[in-house]
Structures are given as structure tokens and as C-alpha cells.
C-alpha positions in Angstrom: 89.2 78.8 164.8 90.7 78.9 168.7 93.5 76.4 167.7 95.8 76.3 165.3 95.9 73.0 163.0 98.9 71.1 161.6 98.1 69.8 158.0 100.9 67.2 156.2 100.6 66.6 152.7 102.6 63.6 150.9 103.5 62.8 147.7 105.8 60.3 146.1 108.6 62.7 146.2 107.9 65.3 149.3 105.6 65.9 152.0 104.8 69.4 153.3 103.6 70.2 157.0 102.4 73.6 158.0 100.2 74.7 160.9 97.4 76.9 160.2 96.2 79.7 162.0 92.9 80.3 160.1 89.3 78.4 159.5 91.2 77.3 156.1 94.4 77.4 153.5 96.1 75.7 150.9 99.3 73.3 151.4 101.5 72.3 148.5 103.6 69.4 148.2 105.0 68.6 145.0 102.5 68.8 142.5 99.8 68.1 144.7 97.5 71.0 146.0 95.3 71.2 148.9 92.8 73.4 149.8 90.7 73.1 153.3 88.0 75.1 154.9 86.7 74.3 158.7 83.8 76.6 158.4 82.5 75.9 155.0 82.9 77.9 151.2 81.1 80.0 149.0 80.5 79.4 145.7 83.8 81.2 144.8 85.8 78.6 147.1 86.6 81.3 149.7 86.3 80.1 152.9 83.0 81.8 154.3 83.2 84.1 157.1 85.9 87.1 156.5 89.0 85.5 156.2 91.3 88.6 156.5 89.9 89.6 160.3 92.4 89.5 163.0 91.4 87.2 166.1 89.8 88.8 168.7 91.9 90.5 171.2 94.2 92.3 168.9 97.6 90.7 167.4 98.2 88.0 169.5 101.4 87.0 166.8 104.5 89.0 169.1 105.5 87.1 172.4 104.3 88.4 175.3 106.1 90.4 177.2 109.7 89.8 175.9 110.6 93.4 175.1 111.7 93.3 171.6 109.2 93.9 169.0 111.1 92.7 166.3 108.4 90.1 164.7 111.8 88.2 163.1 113.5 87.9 166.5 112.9 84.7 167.9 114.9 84.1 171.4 118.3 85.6 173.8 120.8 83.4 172.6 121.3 81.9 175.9 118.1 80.6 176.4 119.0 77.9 173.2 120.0 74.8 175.4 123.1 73.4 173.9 122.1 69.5 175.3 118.5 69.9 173.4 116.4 72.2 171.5 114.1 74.8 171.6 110.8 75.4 169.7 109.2 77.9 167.5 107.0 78.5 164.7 108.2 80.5 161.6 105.4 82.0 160.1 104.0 83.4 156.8 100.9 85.4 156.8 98.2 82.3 158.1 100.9 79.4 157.5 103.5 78.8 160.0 106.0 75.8 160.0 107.0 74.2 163.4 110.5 74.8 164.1 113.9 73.7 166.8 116.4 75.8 167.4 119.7 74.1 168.8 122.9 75.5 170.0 126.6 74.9 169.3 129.1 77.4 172.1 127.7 80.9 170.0 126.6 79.2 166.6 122.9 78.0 166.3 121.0 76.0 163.8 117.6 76.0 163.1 115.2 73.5 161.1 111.5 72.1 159.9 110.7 70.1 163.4 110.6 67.3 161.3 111.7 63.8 160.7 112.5 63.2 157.3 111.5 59.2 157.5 107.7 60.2 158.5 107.6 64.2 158.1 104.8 64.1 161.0 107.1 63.1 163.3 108.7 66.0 165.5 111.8 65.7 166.6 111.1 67.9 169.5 107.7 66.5 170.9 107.8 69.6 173.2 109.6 68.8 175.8 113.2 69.0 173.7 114.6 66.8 171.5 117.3 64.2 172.4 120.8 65.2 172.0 123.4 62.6 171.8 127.0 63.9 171.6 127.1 65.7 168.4 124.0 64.5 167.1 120.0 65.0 167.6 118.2 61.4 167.4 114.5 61.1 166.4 112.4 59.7 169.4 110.1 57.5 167.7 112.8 56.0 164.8 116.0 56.9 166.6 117.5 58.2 163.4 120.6 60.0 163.6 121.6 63.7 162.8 124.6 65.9 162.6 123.7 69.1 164.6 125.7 71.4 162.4 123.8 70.3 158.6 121.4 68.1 159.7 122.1 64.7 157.9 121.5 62.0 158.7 124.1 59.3 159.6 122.7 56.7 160.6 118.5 55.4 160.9 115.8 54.4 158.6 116.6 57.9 156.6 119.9 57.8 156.4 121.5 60.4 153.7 118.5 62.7 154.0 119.0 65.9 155.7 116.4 67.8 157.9 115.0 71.0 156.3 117.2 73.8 157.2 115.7 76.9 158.4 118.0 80.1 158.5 119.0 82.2 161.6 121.6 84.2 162.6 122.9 85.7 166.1 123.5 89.6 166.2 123.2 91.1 169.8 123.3 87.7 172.0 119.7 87.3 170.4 118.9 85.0 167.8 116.5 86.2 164.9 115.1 84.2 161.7 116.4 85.3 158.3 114.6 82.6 156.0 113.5 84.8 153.2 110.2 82.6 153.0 109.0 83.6 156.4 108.2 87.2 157.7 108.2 86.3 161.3 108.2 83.9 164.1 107.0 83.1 167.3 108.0 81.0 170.5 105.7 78.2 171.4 
């Protein structure tokens, strides 16, 4: 598969979103389990066509270019704009979870690019999020949320909170330190 895919899974109580890389996978939300192939599956419900192989090209999962090789690191801190955010994907194996950085004088916060009121609803389109004083609104719902934890104050969602994501600045670069990722990767 050339393009990656973003799959959202609801339930009553959560919804999962997570962009695949591969001709299939599995997303889990709640109690509810689902498994996807775009090339077909053998008898054995493996997707069909060698599943393990890296694209073509070679590993084409580090930023070009950007001198570090560190597969956690995910951008200089000055290049996180304090007046919107900044986009990446945290990835696991296949799966990888869109992401916005935002930044706060030397502290930064990370989470799911995500609206909790309808989960497939970025709050960074890709072309940054809005940033209102001390708070980053969803586009579509204009729902309300701190920049430092993420809550939200005021929209359809108040009292949720988005889905935190952890980081940390060492260096003047910023580098992703969720223990359910291994890497990540600017978009």
C-alpha cells in the first residue's frame, strides 16, 4: 500500500484512531476489535502478501535529512510555534497515531490530534491548529482547550480532555517519551 490509511473505531465508551502503514492491522477500541486487510487473507487471516517486508526503497520511517538519527526525536524546539501547533505521527511498529505538538516559552505539550466530541476531527487540519490566548479551539466545533492539560473548558465536550501524548525537551530538541510508541515522525 503507497498511502498510509487512518482507521477510527467507536464504541459507546471510546473511539480509537490510528493510521496504518501496511496493506492491513487490527484497531481496538474498548471491547471492540477490528481487523482489516486491503489485499485480501489467507485462510489463517494473515493478510496475503508478506507482511513483514520493508517498503521499497529502504526505511523510509527517519526524517530526511534532519541529522539526528534518533527514531524518538521528533523536532528543534524552536521550530514548535507557540501561536499554533506542529504535527507528527507517533508510531508503533505498522500503527502510528496522528499527533500536535504545541509550545509554551521552553515547555511543550503534545497530544492524539484529536477532538474528543468527534475523535475524527483533527484539531490541526495541517495547516496548524487555532490558538486563542491560552487555549487551542477545534475548527469544526470550536470547542475549547487549556494548552497546558488539554481540557476542555468550554464546547460541545466540555470536561473531556484531549489524549495526552508525552515529550520532553533535552538539548533545545524535543523527543517523544510515550512508553507505548517506539518512534515518531514529522509529517
Amino acid at each position: 500500500m503507497s498511502d498510509p490509511v487512518d482507521v477510527t473505531v467507536d464504541t459507546d465508551d471510546e473511539s480509537e484512531s490510528v493510521r496504518i502503514h501496511d496493506d492491513g492491522g487490527e484497531v481496538e477500541a474498548g471491547d471492540a476489535t477490528v481487523r482489516f486487510s486491503f489485499s485480501g487473507t489467507g485462510d489463517d487471516g494473515q493478510a496475503v502478501g508478506g507482511d513483514d517486508e520493508q517498503s521499497p526503497g529502504g526505511n523510509d520511517d527517519q526524517s530526511p535529512d534532519d541529522g539526528n538519527d534518533d527514531p524518538r526525536r521528533i523536532a528543534e524546539l524552536d521550530s514548535v510555534p507557540t501561536d499554533s501547533t506542529l504535527v507528527f505521527e507517533a508510531r508503533d511498529g505498522r500503527r502510528g497515531v496522528n499527533c500536535i505538538l504545541h509550545r509554551s516559552g521552553d515547555a511543550v505539550a503534545a497530544w492524539r490530534n484529536s477532538c474528543p466530541h468527534q475523535p475524527e476531527v483533527p484539531l490541526d487540519p495541517g495547516r496548524g491548529a487555532i490558538v486563542r490566548g491560552d487555549r487551542l479551539v477545534c475548527h469544526k466545533h470550536g470547542a475549547q482547550f487549556e494548552r497546558d492539560d488539554g481540557v476542555c473548558t468550554h464546547g460541545p465536550c466540555a470536561g473531556d480532555a484531549l489524549d495526552s501524548i508525552e515529550v520532553t525537551v533535552r538539548d533545545g530538541e524535543v523527543y517523544l517519551t510515550d512508553e507505548r510508541f517506539e518512534r515518531a515522525e514529522r509529517r
